[in-house]
Every structure is written in structure tokens, then in C-alpha cells.
PyMOL Python script that loads the backbone (N, CA, C, O; Angstrom):
from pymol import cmd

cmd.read_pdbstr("""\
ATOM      1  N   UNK A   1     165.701 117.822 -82.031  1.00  0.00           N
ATOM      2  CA  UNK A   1     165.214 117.842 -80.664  1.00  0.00           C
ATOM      3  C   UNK A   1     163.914 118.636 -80.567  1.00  0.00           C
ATOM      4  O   UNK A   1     163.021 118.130 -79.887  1.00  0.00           O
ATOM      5  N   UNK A   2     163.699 119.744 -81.121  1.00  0.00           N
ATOM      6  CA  UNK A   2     162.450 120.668 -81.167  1.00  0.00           C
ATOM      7  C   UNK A   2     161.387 120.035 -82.175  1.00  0.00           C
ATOM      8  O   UNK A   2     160.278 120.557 -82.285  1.00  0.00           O
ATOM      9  N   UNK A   3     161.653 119.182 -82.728  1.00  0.00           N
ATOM     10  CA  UNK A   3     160.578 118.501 -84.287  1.00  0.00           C
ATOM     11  C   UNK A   3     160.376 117.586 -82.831  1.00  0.00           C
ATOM     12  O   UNK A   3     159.275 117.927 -82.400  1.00  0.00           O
ATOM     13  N   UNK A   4     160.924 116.668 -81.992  1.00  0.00           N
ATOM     14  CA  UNK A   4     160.812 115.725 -81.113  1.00  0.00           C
ATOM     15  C   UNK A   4     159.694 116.209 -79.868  1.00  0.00           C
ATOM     16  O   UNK A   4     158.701 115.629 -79.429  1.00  0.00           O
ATOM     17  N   UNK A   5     160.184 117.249 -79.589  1.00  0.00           N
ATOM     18  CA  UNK A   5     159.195 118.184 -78.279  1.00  0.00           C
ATOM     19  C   UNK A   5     158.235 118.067 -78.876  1.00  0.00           C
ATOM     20  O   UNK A   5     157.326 117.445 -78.325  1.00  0.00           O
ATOM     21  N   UNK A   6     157.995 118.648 -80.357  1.00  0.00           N
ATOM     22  CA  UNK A   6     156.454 119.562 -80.933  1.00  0.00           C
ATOM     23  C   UNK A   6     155.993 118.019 -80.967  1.00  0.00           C
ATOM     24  O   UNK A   6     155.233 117.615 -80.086  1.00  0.00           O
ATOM     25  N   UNK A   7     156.490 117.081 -82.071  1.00  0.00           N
ATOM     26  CA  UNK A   7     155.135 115.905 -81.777  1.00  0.00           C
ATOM     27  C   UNK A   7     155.091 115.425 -80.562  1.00  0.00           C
ATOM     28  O   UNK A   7     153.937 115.062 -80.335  1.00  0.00           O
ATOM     29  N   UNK A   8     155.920 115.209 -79.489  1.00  0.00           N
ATOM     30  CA  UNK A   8     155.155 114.739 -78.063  1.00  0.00           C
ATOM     31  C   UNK A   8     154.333 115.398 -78.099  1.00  0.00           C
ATOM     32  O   UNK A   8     153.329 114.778 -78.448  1.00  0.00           O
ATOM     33  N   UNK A   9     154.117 116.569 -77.894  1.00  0.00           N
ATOM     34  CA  UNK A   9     153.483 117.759 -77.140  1.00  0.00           C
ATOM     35  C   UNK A   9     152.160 117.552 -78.602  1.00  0.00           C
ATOM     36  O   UNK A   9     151.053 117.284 -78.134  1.00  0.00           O
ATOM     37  N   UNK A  10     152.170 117.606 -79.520  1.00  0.00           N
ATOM     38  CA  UNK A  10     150.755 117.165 -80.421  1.00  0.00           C
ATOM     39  C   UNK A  10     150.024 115.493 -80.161  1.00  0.00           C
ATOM     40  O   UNK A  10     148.858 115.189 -80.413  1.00  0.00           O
ATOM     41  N   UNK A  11     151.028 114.641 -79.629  1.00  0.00           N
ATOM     42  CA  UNK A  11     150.439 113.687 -79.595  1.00  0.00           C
ATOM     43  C   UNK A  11     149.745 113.408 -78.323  1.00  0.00           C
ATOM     44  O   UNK A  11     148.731 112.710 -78.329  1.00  0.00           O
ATOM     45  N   UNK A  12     150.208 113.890 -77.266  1.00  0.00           N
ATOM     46  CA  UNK A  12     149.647 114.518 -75.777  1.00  0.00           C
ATOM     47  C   UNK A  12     148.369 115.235 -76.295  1.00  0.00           C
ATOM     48  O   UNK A  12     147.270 114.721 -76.089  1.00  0.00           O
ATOM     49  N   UNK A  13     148.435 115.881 -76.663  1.00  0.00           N
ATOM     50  CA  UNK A  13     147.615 117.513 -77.058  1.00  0.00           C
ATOM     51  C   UNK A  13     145.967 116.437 -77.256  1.00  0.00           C
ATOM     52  O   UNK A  13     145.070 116.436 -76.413  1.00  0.00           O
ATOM     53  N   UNK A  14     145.941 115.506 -78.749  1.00  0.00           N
ATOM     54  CA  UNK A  14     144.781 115.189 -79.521  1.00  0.00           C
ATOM     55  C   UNK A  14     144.110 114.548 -78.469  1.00  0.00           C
ATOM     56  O   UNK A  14     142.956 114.803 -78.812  1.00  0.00           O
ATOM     57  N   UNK A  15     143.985 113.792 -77.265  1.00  0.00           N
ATOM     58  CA  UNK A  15     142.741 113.237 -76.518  1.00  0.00           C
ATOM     59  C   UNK A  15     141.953 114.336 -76.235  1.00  0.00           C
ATOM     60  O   UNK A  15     140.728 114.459 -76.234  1.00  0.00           O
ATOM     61  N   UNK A  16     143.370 115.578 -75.851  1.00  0.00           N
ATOM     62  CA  UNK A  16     142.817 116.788 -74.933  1.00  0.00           C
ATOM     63  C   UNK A  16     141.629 117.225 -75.692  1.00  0.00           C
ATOM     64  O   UNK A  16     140.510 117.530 -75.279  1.00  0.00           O
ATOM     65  N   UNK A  17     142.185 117.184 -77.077  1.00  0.00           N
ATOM     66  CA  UNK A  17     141.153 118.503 -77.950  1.00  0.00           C
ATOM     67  C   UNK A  17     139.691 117.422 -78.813  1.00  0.00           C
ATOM     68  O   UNK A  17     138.783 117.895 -79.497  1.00  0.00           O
ATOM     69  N   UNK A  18     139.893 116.020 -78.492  1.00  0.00           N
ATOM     70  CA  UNK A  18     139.262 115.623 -79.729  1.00  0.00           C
ATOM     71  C   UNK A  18     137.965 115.427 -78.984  1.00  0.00           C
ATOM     72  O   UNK A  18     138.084 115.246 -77.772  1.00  0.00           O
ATOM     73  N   UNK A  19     136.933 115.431 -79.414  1.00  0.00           N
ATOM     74  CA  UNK A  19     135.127 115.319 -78.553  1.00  0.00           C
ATOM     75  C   UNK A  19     135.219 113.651 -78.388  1.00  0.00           C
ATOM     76  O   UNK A  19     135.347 112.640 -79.079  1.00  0.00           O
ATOM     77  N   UNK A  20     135.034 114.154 -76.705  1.00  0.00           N
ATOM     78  CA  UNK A  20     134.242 112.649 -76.184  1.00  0.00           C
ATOM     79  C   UNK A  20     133.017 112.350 -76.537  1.00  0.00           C
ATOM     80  O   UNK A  20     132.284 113.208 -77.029  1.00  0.00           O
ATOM     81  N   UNK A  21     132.702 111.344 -76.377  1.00  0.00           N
ATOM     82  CA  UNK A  21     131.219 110.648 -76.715  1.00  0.00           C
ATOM     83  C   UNK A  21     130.403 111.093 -75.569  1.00  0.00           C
ATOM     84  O   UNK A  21     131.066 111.405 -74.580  1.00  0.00           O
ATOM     85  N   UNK A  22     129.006 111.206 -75.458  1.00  0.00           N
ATOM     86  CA  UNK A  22     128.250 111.596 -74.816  1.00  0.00           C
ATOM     87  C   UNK A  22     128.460 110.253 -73.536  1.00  0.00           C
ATOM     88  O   UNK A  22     129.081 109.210 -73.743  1.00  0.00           O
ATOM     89  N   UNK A  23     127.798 110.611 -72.288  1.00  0.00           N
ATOM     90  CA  UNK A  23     127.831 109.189 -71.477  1.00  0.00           C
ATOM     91  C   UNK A  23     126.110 109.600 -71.015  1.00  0.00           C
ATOM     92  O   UNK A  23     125.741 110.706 -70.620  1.00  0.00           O
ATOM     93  N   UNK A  24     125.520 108.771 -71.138  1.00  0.00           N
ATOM     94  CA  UNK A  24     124.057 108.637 -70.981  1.00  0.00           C
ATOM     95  C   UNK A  24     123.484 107.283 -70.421  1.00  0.00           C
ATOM     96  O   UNK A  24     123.876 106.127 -70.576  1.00  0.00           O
ATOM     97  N   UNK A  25     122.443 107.801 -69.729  1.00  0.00           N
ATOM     98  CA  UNK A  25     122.053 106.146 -68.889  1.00  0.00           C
ATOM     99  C   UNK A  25     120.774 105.966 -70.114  1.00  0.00           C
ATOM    100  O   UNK A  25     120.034 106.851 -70.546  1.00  0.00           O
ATOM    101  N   UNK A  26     120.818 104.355 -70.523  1.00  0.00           N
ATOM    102  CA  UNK A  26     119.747 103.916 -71.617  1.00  0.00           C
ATOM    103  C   UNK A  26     119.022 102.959 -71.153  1.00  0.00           C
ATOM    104  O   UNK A  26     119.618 102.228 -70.361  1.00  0.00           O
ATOM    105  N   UNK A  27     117.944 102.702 -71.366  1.00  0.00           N
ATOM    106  CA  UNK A  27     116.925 102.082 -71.325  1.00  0.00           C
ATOM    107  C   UNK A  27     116.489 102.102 -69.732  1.00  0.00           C
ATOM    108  O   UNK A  27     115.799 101.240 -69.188  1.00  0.00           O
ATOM    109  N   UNK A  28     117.127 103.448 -69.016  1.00  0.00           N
ATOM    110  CA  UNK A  28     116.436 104.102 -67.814  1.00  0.00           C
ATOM    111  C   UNK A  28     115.021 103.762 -67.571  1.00  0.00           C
ATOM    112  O   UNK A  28     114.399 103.148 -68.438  1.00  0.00           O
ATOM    113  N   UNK A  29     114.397 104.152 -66.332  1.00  0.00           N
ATOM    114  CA  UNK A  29     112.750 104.457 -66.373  1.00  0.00           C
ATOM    115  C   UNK A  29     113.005 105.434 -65.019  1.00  0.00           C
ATOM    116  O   UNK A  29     113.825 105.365 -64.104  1.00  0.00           O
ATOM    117  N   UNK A  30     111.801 106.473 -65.358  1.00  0.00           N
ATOM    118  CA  UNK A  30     111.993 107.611 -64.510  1.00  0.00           C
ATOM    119  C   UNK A  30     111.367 106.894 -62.800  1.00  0.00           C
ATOM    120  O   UNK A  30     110.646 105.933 -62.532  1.00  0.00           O
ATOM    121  N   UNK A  31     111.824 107.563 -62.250  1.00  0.00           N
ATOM    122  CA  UNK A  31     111.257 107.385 -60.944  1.00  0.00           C
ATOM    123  C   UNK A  31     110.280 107.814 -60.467  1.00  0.00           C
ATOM    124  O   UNK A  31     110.003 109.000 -60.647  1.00  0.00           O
ATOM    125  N   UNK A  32     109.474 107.002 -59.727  1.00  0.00           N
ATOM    126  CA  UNK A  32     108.510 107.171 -58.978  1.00  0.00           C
ATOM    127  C   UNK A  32     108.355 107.944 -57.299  1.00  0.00           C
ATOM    128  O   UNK A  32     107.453 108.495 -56.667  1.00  0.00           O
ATOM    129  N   UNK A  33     109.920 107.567 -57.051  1.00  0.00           N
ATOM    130  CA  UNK A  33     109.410 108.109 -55.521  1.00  0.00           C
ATOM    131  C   UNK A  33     110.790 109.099 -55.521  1.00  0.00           C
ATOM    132  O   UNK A  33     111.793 108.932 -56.215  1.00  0.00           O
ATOM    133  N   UNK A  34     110.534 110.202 -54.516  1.00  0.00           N
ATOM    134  CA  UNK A  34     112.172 111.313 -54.467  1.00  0.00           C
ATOM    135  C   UNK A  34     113.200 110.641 -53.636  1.00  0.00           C
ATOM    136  O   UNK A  34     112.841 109.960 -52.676  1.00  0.00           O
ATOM    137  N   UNK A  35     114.732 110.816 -54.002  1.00  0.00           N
ATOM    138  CA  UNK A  35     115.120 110.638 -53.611  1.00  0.00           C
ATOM    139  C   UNK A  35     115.858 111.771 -52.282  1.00  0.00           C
ATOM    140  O   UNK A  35     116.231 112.907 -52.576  1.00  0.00           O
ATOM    141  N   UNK A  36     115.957 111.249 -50.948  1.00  0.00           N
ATOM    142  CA  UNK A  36     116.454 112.117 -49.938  1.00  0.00           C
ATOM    143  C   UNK A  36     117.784 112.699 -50.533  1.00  0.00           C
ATOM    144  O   UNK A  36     117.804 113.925 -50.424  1.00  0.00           O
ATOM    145  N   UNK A  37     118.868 112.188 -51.112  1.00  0.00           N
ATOM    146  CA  UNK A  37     119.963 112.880 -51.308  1.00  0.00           C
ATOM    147  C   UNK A  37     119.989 113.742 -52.831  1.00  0.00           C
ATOM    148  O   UNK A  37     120.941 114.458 -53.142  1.00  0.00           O
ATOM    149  N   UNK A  38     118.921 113.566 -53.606  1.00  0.00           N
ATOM    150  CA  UNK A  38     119.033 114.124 -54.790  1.00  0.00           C
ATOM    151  C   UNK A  38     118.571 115.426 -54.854  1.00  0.00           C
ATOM    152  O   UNK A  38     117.628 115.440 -54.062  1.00  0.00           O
ATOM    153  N   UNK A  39     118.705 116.682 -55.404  1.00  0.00           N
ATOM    154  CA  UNK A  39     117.783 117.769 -55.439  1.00  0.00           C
ATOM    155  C   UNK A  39     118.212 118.640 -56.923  1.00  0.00           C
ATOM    156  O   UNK A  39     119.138 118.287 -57.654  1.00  0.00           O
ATOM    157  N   UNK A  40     117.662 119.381 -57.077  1.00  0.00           N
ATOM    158  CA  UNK A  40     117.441 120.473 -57.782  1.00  0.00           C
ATOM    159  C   UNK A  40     117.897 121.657 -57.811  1.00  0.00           C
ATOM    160  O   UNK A  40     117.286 122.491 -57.142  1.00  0.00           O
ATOM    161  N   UNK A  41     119.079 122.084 -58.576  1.00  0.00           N
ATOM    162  CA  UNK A  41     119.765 123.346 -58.552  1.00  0.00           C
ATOM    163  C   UNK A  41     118.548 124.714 -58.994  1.00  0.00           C
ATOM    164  O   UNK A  41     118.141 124.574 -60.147  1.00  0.00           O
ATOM    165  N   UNK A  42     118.120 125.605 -58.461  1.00  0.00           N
ATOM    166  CA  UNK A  42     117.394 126.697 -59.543  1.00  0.00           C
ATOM    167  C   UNK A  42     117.957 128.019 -59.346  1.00  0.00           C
ATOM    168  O   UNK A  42     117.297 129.009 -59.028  1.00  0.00           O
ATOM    169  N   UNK A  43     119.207 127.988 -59.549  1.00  0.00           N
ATOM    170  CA  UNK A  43     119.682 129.626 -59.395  1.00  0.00           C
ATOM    171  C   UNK A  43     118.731 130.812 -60.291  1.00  0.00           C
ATOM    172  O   UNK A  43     118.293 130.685 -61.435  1.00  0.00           O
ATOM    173  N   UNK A  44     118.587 131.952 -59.383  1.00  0.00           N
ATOM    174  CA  UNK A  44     117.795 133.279 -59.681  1.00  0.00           C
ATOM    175  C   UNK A  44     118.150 133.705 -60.612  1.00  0.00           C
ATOM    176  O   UNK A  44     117.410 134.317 -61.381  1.00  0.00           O
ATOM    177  N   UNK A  45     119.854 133.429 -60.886  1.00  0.00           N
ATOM    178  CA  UNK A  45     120.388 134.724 -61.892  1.00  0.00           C
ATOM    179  C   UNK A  45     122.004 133.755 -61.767  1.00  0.00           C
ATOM    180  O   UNK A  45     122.670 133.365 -60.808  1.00  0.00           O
ATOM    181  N   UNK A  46     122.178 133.631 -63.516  1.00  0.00           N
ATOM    182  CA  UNK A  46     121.588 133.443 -64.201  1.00  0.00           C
ATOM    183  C   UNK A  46     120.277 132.741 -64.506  1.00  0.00           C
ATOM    184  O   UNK A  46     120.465 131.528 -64.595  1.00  0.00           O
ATOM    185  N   UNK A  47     119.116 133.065 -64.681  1.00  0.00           N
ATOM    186  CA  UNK A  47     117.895 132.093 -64.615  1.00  0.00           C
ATOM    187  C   UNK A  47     117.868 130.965 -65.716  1.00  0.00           C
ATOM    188  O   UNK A  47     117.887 131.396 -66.869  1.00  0.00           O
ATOM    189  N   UNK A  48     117.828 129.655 -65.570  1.00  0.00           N
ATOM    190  CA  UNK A  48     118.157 128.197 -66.419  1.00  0.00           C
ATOM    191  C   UNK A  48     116.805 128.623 -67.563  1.00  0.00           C
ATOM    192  O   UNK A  48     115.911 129.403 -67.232  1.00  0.00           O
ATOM    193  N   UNK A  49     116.865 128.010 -68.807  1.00  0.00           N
ATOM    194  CA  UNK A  49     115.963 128.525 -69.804  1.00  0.00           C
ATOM    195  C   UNK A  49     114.543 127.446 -69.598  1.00  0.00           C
ATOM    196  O   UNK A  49     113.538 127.540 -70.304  1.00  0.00           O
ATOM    197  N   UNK A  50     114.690 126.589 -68.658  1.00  0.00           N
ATOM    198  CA  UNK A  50     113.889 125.880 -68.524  1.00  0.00           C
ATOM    199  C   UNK A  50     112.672 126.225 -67.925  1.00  0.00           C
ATOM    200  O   UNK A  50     112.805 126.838 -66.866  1.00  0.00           O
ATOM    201  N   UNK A  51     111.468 126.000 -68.312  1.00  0.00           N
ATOM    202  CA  UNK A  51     110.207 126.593 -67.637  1.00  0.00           C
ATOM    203  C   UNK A  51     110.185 126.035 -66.140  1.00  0.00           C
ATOM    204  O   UNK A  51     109.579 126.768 -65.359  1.00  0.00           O
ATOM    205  N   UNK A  52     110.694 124.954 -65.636  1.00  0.00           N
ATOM    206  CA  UNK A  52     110.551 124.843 -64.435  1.00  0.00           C
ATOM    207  C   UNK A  52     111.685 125.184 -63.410  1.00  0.00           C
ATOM    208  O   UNK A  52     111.632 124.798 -62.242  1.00  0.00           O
ATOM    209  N   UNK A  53     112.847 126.026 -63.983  1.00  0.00           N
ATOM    210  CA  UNK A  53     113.859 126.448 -63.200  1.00  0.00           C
ATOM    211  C   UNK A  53     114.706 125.438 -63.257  1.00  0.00           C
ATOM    212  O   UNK A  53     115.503 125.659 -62.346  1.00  0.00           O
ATOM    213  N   UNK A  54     114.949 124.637 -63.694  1.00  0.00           N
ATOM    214  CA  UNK A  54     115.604 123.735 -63.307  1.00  0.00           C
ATOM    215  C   UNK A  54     117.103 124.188 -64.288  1.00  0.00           C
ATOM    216  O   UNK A  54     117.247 124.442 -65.483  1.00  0.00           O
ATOM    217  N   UNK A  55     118.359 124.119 -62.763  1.00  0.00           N
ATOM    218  CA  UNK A  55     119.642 124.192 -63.572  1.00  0.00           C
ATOM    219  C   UNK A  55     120.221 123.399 -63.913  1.00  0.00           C
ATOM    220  O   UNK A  55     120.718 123.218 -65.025  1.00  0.00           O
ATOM    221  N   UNK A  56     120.262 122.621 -62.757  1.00  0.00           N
ATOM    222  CA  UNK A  56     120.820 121.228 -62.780  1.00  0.00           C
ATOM    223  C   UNK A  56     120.713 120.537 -61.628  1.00  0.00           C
ATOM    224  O   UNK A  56     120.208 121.052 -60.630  1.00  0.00           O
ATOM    225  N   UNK A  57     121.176 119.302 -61.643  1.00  0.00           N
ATOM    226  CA  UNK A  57     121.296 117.991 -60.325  1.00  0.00           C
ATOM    227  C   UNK A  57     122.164 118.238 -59.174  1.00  0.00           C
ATOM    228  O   UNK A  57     123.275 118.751 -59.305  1.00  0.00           O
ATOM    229  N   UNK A  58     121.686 117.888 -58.073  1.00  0.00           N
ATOM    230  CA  UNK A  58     122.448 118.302 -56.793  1.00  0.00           C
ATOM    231  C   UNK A  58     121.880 116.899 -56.517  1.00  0.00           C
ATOM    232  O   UNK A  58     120.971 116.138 -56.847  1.00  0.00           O
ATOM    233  N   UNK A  59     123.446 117.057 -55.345  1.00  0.00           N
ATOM    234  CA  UNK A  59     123.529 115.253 -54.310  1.00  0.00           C
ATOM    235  C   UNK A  59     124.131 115.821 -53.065  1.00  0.00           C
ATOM    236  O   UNK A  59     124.949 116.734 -52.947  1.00  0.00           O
ATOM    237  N   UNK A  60     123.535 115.066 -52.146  1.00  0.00           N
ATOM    238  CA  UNK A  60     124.167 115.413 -50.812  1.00  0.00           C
ATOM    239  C   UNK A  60     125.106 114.342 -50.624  1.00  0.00           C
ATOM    240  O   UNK A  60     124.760 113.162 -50.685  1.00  0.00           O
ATOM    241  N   UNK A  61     126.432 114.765 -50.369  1.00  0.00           N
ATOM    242  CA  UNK A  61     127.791 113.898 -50.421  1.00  0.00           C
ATOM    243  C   UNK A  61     127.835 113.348 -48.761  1.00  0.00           C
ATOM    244  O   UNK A  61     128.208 112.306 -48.221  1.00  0.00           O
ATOM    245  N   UNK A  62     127.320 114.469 -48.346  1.00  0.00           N
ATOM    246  CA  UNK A  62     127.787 114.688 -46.722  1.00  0.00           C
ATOM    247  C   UNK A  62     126.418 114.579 -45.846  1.00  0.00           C
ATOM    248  O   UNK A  62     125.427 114.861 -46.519  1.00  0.00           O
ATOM    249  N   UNK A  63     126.150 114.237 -44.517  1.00  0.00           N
ATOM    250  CA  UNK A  63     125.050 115.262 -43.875  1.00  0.00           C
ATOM    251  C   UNK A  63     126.164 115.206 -42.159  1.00  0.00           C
ATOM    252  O   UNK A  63     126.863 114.318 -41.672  1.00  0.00           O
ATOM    253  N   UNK A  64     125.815 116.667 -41.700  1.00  0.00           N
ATOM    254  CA  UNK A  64     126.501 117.176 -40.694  1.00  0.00           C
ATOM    255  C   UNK A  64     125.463 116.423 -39.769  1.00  0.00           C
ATOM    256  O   UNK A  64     125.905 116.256 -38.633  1.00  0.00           O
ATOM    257  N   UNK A  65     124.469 116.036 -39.933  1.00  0.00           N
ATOM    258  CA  UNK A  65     123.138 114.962 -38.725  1.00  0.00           C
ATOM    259  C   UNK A  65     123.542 113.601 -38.878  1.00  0.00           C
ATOM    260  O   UNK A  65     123.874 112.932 -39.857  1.00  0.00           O
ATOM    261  N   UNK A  66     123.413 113.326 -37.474  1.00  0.00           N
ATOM    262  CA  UNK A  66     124.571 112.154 -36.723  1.00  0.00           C
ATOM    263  C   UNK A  66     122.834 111.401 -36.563  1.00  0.00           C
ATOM    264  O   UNK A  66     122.003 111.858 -35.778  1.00  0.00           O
ATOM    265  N   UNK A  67     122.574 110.208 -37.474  1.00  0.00           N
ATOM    266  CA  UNK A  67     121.340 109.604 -37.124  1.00  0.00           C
ATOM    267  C   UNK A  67     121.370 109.167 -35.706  1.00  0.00           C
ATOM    268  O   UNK A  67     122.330 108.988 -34.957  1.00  0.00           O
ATOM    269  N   UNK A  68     119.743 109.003 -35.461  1.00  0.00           N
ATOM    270  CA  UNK A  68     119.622 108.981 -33.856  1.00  0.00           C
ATOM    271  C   UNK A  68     119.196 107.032 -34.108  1.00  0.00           C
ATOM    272  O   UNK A  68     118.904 106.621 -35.230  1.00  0.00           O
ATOM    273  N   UNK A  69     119.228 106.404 -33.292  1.00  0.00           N
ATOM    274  CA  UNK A  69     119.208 105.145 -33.043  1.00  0.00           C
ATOM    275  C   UNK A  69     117.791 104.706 -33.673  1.00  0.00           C
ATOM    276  O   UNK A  69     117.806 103.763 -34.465  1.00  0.00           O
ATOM    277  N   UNK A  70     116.749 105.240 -33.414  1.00  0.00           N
ATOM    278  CA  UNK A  70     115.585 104.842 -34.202  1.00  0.00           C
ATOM    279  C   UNK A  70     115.680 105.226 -35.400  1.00  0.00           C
ATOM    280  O   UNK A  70     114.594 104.761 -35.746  1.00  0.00           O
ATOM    281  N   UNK A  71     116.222 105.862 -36.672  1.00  0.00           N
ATOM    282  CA  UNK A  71     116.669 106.174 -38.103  1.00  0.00           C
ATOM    283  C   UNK A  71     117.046 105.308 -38.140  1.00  0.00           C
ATOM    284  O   UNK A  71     116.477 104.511 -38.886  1.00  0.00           O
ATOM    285  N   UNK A  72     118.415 104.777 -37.280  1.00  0.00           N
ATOM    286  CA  UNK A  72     119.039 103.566 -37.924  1.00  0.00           C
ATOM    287  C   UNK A  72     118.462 101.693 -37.836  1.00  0.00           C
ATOM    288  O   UNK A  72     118.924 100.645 -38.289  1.00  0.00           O
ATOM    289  N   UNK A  73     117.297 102.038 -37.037  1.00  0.00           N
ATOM    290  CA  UNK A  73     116.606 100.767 -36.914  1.00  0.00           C
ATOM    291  C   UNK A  73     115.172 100.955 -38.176  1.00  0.00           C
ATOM    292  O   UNK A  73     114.716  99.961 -38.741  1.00  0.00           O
ATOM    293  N   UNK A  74     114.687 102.225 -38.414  1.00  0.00           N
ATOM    294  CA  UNK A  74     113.958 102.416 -39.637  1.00  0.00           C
ATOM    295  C   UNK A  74     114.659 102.036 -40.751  1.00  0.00           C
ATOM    296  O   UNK A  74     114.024 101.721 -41.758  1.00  0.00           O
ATOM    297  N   UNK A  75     116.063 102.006 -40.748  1.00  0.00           N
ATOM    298  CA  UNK A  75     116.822 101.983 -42.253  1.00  0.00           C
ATOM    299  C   UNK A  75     117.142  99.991 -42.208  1.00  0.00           C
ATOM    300  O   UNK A  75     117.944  99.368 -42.904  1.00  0.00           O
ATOM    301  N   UNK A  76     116.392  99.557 -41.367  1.00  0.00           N
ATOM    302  CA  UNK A  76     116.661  97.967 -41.391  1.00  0.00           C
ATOM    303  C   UNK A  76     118.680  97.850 -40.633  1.00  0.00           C
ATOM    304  O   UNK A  76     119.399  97.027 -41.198  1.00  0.00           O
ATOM    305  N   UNK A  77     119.047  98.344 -39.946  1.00  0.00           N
ATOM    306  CA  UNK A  77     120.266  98.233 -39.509  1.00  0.00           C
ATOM    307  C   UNK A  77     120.135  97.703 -38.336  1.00  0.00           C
ATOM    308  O   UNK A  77     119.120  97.815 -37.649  1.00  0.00           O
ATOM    309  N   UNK A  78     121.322  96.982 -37.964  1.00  0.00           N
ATOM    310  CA  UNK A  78     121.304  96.364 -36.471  1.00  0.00           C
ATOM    311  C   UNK A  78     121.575  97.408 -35.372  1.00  0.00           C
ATOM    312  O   UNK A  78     122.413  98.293 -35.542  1.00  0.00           O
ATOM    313  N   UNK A  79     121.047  97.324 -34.546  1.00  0.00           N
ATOM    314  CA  UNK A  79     121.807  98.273 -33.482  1.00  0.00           C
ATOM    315  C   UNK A  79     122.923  97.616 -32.552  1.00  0.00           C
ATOM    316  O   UNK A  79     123.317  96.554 -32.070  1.00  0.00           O
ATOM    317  N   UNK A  80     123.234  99.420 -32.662  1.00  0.00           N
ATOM    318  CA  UNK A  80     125.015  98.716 -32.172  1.00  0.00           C
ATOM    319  C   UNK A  80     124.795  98.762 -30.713  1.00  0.00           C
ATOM    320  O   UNK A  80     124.066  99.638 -30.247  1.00  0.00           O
ATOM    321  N   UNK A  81     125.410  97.822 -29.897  1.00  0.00           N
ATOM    322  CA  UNK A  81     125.562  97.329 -28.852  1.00  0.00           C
ATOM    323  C   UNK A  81     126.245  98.694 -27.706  1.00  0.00           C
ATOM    324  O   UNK A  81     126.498  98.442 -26.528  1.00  0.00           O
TER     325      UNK A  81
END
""", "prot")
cmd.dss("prot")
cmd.show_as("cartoon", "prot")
cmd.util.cbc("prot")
cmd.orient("prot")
């Protein structure tokens, strides 16, 4: 019963411990224009080793601004009745 536990529990265990493959976007091309929801992490401290501050990628999931009726006719949307 305990030889039975230990290999579940090793055969569970090896996805946990074994290295995933990298996931990378290929044959990308950088962008030309910014995006509104994308930004730029640059925390003070720890400071990122990068000469331009950069820590990492930020996305706005959310916005607490309720578009006003002309945004949503700039964004090509119908207006609602």
C-alpha cells in the first residue's frame, strides 16, 4: 500500500518538476503604434537591470470610465437607442 502511495505521488510529482518549453510569439513584427491597454511596469526598487527601466508588461483588464456616447461612435459602434 505505501510502494502504491509513493509511485502515485512520483508519477503526479514529474509534470510538476520537469521544465516546460518556452512559449514565444514567432515570426512577430514589432509595433508601430501604442497600445491604450498595454504599459510598462518600472518599479524604483528593486530597479529592473534594463537601461530603460523596464520590468515588465502591464494590461488594463478593467477601466472604472463608463465611455461617453461620442467614444463609442469614434470606436465605429452603433449607438444604442
Amino acid at each position: 500500500m505505501r510502494s502504491t502511495t509513493l509511485l502515485v505521488a512520483a508519477v503526479l510529482a514529474v509534470p510538476l518538476l520537469s521544465a516546460a518549453p518556452a512559449i514565444a510569439i514567432t515570426g512577430g513584427t514589432e509595433s508601430t503604434r501604442p497600445y491604450s491597454f498595454a504599459g510598462s511596469f518600472q518599479p524604483a526598487y528593486p530597479r529592473p537591470p534594463r537601461a530603460d527601466g523596464h520590468g515588465c508588461g502591464v494590461e488594463v483588464l478593467a477601466s472604472t470610465r463608463t465611455p461617453r456616447r461620442s467614444d463609442r461612435a469614434r470606436a465605429g459602434r452603433r449607438k444604442r437607442p
